[in-house]
C-alpha positions in Angstrom: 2.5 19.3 -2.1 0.6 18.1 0.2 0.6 16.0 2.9 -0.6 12.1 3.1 -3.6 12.5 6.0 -3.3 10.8 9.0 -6.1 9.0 11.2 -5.8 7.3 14.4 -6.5 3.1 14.9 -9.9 4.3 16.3 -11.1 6.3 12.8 -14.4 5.2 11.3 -15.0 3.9 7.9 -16.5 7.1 6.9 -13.0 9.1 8.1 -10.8 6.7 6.1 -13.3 6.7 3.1 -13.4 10.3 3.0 -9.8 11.3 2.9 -8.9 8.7 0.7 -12.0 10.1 -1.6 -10.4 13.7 -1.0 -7.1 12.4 -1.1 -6.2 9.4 -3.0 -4.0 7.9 0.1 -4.6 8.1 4.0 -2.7 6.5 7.6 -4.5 4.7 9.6 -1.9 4.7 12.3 -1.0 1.8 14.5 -4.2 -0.2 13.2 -2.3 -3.5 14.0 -1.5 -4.6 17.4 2.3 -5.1 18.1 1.7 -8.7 19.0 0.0 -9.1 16.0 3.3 -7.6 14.1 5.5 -9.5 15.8 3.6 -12.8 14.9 3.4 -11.6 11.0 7.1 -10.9 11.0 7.9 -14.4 12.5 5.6 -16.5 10.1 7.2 -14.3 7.0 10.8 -14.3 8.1 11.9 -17.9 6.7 9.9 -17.2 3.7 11.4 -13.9 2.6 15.2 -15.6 3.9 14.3 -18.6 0.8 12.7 -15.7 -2.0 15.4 -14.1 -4.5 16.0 -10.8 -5.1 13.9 -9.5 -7.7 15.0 -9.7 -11.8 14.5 -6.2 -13.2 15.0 -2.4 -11.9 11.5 -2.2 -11.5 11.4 -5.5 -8.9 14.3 -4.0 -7.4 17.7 -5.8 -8.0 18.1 -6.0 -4.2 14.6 -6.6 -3.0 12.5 -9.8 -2.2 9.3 -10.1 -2.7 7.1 -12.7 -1.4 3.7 -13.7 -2.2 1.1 -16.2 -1.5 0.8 -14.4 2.1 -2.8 -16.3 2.9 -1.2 -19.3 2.9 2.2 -18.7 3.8 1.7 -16.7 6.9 -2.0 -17.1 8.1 -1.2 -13.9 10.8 -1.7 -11.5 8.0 -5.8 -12.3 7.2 -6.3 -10.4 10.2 -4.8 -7.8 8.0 -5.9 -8.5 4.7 -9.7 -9.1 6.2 -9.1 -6.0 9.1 -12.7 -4.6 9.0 -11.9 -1.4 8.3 -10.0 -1.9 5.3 -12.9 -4.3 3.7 -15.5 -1.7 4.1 -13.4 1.3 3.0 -12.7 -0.5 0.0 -16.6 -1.4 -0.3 -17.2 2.5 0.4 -14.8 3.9 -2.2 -14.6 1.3 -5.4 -16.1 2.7 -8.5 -18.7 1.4 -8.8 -20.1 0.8 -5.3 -20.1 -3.1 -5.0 -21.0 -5.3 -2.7 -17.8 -7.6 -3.9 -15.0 -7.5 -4.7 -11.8 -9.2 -5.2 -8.2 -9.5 -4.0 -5.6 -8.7 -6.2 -2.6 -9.8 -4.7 -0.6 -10.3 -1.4 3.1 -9.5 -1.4 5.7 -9.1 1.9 8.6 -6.2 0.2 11.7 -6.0 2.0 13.7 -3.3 0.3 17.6 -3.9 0.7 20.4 -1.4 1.5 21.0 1.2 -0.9 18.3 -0.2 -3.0 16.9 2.5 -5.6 13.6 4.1 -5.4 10.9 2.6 -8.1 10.0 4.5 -11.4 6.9 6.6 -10.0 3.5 4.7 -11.2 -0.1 3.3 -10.3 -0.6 0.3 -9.2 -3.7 -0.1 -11.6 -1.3 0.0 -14.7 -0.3 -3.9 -14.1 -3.6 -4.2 -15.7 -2.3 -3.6 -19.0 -2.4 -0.3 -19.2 -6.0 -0.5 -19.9 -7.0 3.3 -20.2 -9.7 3.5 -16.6 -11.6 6.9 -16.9 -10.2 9.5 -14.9 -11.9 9.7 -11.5 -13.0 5.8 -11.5 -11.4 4.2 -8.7 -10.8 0.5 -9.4 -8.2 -0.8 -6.9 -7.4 0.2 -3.2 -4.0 -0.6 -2.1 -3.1 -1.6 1.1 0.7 -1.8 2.7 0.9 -2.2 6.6 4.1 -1.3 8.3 5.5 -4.1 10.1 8.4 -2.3 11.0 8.5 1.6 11.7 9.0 3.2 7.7 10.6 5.5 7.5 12.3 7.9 4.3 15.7 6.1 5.2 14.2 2.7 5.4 12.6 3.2 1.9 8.7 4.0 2.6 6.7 4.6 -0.2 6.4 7.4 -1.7 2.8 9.0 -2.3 1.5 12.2 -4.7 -1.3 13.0 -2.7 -4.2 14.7 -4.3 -3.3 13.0 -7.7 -5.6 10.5 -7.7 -7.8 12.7 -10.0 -5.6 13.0 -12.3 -5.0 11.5 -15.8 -2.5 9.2 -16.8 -0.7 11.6 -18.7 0.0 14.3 -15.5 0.9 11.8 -13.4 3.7 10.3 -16.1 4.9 14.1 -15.6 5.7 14.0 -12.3 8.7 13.4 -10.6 10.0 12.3 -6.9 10.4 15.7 -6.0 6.6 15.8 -6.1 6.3 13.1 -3.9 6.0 12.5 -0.2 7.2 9.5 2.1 4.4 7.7 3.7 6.4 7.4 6.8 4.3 5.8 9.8 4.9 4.0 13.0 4.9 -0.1 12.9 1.7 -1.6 13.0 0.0 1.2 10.7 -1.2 1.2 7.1 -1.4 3.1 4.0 -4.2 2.6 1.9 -4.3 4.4 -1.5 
């Protein structure tokens, strides 16, 4: 297995697009300023003290999960909109397009002793619909407002399976994964 790649805050657009072509995730470490963190965390805390615990395993039992981020906690479109996120994405969505459109915006905070989530793509909430293997329709994005860590629950990555068909990646298991552990402030885009 291989490891998740890791770039410093100061990588170009072409350094994040190519591992994340090569590699189907990549760090971009300490992207986000602390200050910037700090005010995120502050604007989301009273939000994600009011949301409930999620409703199914896959939710996660003892996890919240908070949307409408834009609006919510304005801090984070200096995330969502960081420029080098928007032009990897415009560099590595199939096909090339000079738009493109937010799917969502969610703050997770995983609870103790919470359980790990059934391994899966993020592309499957669209119905399963059957994308061709090697067409890249979504990048994700999660930024680390706190340090994650494999204790504190980061998520977990197959690296180099992003080629892959459904089918193989329903076959693996979290042995075959790897923690996208990364200092507060970074993000994992995948």
């Amino acid at each position: 297995m291989s490891a998740i790649p890791r770039l410093g805050h100061d990588a170009s657009v072409a350094d994040v697009a190519r591992e994340l072509h090569e590699h189907g995730a990549v760090i971009v470490e300490r992207l986000a300023p602390p200050e910037l963190c700090d005010e995120v965390a502050a604007q989301l805390d009273p939000w994600l003290a009011s949301t409930p615990y999620g409703a199914d395993g896959f939710s996660g039992t003892r996890t919240r999960r908070t949307g409408g981020l834009l609006s919510r906690c304005p801090a984070t479109v200096d995330l969502v909109g960081h420029p080098l996120v928007l032009d990897t994405c415009q560099q590595v969505l199939w096909p090339q397009k000079s738009s493109f459109q937010l799917h969502l915006t969610q703050a997770i905070s995983i609870g103790p002793d919470s359980p790990a989530q059934m391994l899966h793509r993020d592309h499957w909430c669209f119905d399963m619909f059957p994308f061709p293997t090697g067409v890249d329709v979504e990048v994700s994005t999660i930024w680390a407002l706190d340090d994650f860590t494999e204790a504190n629950g980061a998520t977990r990555v197959i690296p180099d399976s992003h080629r892959l068909d459904d089918a193989a990646v329903r076959s693996f298991t979290p042995a075959d994964t790897v923690p996208a552990e990364m200092p507060r402030g970074s993000v994992v885009m995948y």
